[in-house]
KEFI-204930 format. One record per residue (C-alpha): residue number from 1; x, y, z. Coordinates in pm, whole numbers, plus 32768, in hexadecimal, padded with zeros to 4 digits. Layout:
N
NUM	X	Y	Z
...
//
This chain:
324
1	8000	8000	8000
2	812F	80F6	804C
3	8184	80C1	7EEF
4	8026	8111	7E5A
5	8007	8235	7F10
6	8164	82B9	7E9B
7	80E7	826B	7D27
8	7FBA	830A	7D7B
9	801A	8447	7DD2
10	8147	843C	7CFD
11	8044	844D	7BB6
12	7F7E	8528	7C2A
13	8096	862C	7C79
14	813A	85F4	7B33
15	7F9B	8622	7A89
16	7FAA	876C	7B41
17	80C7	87C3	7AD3
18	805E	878F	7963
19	7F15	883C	7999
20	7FC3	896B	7A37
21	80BC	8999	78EF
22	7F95	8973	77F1
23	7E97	8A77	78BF
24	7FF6	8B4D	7889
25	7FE2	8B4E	774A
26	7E9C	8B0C	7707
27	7EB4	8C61	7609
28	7F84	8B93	74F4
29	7EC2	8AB5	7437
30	7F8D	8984	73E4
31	7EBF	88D2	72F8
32	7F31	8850	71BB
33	80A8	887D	724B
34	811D	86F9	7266
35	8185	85F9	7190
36	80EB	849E	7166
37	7F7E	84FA	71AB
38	7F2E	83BE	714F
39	7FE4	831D	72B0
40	7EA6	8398	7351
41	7DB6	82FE	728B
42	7D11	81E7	73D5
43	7D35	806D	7360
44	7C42	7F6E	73E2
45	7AC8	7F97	73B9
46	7ADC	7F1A	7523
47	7BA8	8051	757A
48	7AC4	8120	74A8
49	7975	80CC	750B
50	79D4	8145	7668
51	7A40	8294	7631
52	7B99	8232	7639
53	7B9C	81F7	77B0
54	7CA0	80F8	7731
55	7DE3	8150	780E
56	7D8C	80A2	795A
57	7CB4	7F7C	78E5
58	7DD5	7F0D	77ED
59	7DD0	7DA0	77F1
60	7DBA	7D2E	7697
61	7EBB	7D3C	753B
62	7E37	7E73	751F
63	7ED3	7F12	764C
64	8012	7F5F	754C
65	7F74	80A7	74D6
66	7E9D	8111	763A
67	7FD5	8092	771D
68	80BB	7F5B	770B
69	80B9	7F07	7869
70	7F5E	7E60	781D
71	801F	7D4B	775F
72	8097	7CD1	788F
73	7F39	7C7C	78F0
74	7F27	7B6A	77CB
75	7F59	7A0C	7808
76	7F59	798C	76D0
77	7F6B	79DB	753C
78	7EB0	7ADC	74A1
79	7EB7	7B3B	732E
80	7DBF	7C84	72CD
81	7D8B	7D2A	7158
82	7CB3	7E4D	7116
83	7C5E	7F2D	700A
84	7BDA	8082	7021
85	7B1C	8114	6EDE
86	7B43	8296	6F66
87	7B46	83ED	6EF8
88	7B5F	847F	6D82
89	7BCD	8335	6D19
90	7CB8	82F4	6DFC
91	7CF6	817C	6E64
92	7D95	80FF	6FA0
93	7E08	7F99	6FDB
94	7E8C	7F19	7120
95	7F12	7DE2	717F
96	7FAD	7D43	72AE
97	803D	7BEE	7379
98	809D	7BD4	74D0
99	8113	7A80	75A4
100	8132	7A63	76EF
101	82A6	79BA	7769
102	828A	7927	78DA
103	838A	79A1	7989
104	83DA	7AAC	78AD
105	82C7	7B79	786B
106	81DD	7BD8	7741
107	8287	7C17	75B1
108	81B2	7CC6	74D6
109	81BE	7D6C	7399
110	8113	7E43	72AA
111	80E7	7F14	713E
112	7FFE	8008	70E4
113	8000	8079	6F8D
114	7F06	81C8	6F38
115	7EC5	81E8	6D8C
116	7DFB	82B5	6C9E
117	7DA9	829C	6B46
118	7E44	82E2	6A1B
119	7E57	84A7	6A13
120	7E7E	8563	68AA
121	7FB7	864A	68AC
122	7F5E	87AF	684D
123	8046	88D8	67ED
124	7FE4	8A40	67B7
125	805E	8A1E	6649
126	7F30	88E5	664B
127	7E47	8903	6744
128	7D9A	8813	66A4
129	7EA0	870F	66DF
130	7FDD	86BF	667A
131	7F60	8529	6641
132	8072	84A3	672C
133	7FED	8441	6879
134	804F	8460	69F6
135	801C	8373	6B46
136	8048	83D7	6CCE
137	8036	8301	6DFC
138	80EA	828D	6F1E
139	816D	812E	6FAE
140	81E4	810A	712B
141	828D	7FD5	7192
142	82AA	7F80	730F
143	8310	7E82	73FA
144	8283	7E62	756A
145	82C7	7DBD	76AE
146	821C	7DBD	77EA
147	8244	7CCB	795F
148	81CE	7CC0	7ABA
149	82B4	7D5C	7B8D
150	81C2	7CEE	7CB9
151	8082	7C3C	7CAC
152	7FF2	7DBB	7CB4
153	80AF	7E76	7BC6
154	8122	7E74	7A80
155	81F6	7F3A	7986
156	821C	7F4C	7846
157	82DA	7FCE	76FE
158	82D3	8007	7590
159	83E1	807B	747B
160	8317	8100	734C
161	83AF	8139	71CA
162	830F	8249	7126
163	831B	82CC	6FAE
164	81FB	83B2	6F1A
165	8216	8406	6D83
166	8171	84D1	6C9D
167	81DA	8492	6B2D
168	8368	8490	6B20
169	837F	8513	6C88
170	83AF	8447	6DF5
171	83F1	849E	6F2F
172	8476	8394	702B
173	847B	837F	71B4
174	8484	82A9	72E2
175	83BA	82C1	73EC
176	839B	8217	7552
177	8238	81B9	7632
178	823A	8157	7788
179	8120	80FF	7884
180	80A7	809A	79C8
181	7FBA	7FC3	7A95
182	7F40	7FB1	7BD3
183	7E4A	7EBA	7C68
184	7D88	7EA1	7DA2
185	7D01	7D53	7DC7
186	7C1A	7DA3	7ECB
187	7B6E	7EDA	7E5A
188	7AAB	7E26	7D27
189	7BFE	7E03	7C66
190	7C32	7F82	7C7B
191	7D55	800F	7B98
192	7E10	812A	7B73
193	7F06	8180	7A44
194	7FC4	8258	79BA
195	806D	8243	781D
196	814A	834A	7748
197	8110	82F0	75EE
198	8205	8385	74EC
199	8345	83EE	7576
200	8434	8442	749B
201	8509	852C	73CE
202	8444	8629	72A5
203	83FE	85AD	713C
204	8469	8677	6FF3
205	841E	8647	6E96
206	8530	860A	6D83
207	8534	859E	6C2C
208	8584	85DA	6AAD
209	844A	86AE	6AC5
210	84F1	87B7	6B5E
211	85F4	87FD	6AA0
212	8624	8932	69E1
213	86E8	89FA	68D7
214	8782	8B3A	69A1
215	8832	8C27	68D7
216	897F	8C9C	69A8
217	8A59	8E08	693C
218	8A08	8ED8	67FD
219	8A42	8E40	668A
220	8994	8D12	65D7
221	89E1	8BAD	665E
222	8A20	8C13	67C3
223	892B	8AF8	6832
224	892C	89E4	691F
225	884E	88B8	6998
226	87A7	88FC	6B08
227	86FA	8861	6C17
228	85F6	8904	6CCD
229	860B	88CA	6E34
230	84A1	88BE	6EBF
231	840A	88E3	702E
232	842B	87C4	711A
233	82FC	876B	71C3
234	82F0	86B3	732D
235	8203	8587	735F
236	80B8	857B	7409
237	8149	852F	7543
238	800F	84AD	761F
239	8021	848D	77AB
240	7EF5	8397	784E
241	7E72	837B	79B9
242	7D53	82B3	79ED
243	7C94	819D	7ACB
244	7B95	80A4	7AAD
245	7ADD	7FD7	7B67
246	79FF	7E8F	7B73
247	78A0	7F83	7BFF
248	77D5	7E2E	7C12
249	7892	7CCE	7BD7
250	77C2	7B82	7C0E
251	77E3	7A25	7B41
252	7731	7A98	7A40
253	7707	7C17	7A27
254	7816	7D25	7A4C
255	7829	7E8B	7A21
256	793F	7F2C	79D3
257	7977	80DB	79FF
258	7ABC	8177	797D
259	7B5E	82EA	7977
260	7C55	8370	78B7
261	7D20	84D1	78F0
262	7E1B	84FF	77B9
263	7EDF	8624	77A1
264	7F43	8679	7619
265	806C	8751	75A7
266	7FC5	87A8	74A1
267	7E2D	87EE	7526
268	7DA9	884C	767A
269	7D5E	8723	778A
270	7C19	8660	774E
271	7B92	852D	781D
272	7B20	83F0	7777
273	7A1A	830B	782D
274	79A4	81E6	77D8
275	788C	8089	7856
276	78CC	7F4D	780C
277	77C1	7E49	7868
278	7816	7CD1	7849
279	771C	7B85	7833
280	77B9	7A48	789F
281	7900	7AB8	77FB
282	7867	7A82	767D
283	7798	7BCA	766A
284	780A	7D1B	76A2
285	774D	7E8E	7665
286	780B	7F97	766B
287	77F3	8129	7674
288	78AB	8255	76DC
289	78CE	83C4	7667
290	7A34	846E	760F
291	7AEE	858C	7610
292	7A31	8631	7740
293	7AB4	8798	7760
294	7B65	8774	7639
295	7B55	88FB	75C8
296	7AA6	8916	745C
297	7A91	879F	74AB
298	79D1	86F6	7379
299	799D	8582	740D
300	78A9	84BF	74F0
301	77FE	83BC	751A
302	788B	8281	74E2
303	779B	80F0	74BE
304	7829	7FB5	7495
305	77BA	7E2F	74BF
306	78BF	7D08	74C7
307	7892	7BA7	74AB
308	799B	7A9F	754B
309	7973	795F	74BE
310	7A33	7821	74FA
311	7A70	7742	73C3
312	7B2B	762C	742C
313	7BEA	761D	75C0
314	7D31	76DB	7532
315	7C9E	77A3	7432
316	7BB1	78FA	74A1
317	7B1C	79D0	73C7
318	7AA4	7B26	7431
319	79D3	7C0A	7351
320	79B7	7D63	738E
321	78ED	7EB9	72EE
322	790B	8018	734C
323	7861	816D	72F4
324	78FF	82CC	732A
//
């Protein structure tokens, strides 16, 4: 209990702190100012359907993106795919496996690759097109582990590879996650955690696209190939506090109520919140509402419904739908 209650109060300082420096400069609006927007796209409709109340009920493959530390509450394989029909034609696939190793803790690993069609490349000398074409997306690569350091808390990591393009352009970082878990048996499985989620150094275009002619000194010929240099941009660097608990738990019913607090560098603070009710372990209903607070907040309220269905004694299936 002396270590919970350091934890405890050490999160909630460091949330203060966080809170204090945004209200500070709560004047500058910092939207649009990081790179791979895409890292905070949510994964899991699990996740999703509850608001994103994700960080302190982690206990599935998808605790990769909320916070790794919920790997180390697996105890056995897990595979996951998903694709995401979103935005303006934008398409985002995600795919994951995670094992747990006795004795040494949970592997895991990911890829999530964002795509859009086919665009038309047009010039002010043809507007209407020059009939060559141009693609943009982003991939990131990562790799997690998570253990049990005791039976009540866990910890957890991830590296991340990053590259975003746009035609002949890319721009490559690394980034780090890490996350935190911790349970109180005897208070209906309550949990408190904490997650950082993209840690790491800014991102920059380069490319052949940005090269230019630049005429140097008086006379003809005085020309030379250049590269632009253009802006770096930090990542979306996300901090995460958040609990849940088990609100009613009996053989066959429980109800589930989570909170999120998540601090953006790039955004004010918003809370996520999320249910999660659960039949005999095969049906689950689901609903939350995100980005509470949020200022010119767009989103929420979130639905989803999940089915977990055994096929064989080693092989689970688990179906899951979610609105936002």
């Amino acid at each position: 209990m002396k270590f919970f209650r350091t934890f405890l109060i050490t999160a909630c300082l460091l949330f203060a702190g966080l809170i204090h420096a945004q209200i500070g400069g709560a004047q500058l609006n910092k939207s649009g100012t990081t790179a791979a927007q895409f890292l905070k796209i949510g994964v899991g409709p699990r996740a999703i359907g509850m608001g994103g109340a994700f960080t302190a009920l982690a206990d599935d493959i998808n605790s990769m993106y909320w916070n790794p530390a919920g790997l180390a509450k697996m105890y056995s394989r897990e595979a996951y795919f998903n694709h995401v029909d979103w935005i303006s034609d934008v398409n985002l696939d995600y795919a994951g496996f995670a094992m747990d190793i006795s004795g040494f803790g949970t592997l895991g690993t990911f890829v999530s690759i964002m795509s859009m069609g086919d665009m038309m490349i047009r010039t002010l000398e043809q507007p209407e097109g020059t009939g060559e074409l141009f693609t943009a997306g982003a991939v990131v690569i990562g790799l997690s582990y998570a253990r049990n350091l005791t039976e009540e808390f866990a910890i957890g990591f991830n590296a991340k590879y990053i590259n975003e393009y746009i035609w002949n352009e890319n721009a490559i970082g690394f980034a780090f996650d890490i996350g935190t878990i911790y349970t109180i048996p005897f208070l209906n499985q309550f949990r408190l955690a904490a997650s950082i989620s993209n840690f790491g150094p800014k991102m920059r275009l380069s490319g052949r696209d940005i090269l230019v002619v630049t005429t140097v000194g008086a006379g003809e010929g005085n020309v030379i190939n250049t590269d632009l240099q253009l802006e770096e941009f930090e990542l979306p660097l996300l901090f995460r506090i958040g609990f849940a608990v088990d609100a009613i738990k009996e053989t066959e019913h429980r109800l589930t109520f989570a909170v999120d607090a998540v601090h953006p560098n790039d955004n004010s603070e918003y809370v996520n919140s999320g249910l999660e009710y659960t039949w005999n372990e095969i049906f689950f209903v689901r609903g939350g509402y995100k980005s509470l607070f949020e200022k010119d907040g767009e989103q929420g309220l979130t639905l989803g419904v999940g089915i977990n269905y055994r096929l064989i004694e080693s092989i689970k299936v688990k179906l899951d739908y979610a609105y936002e």
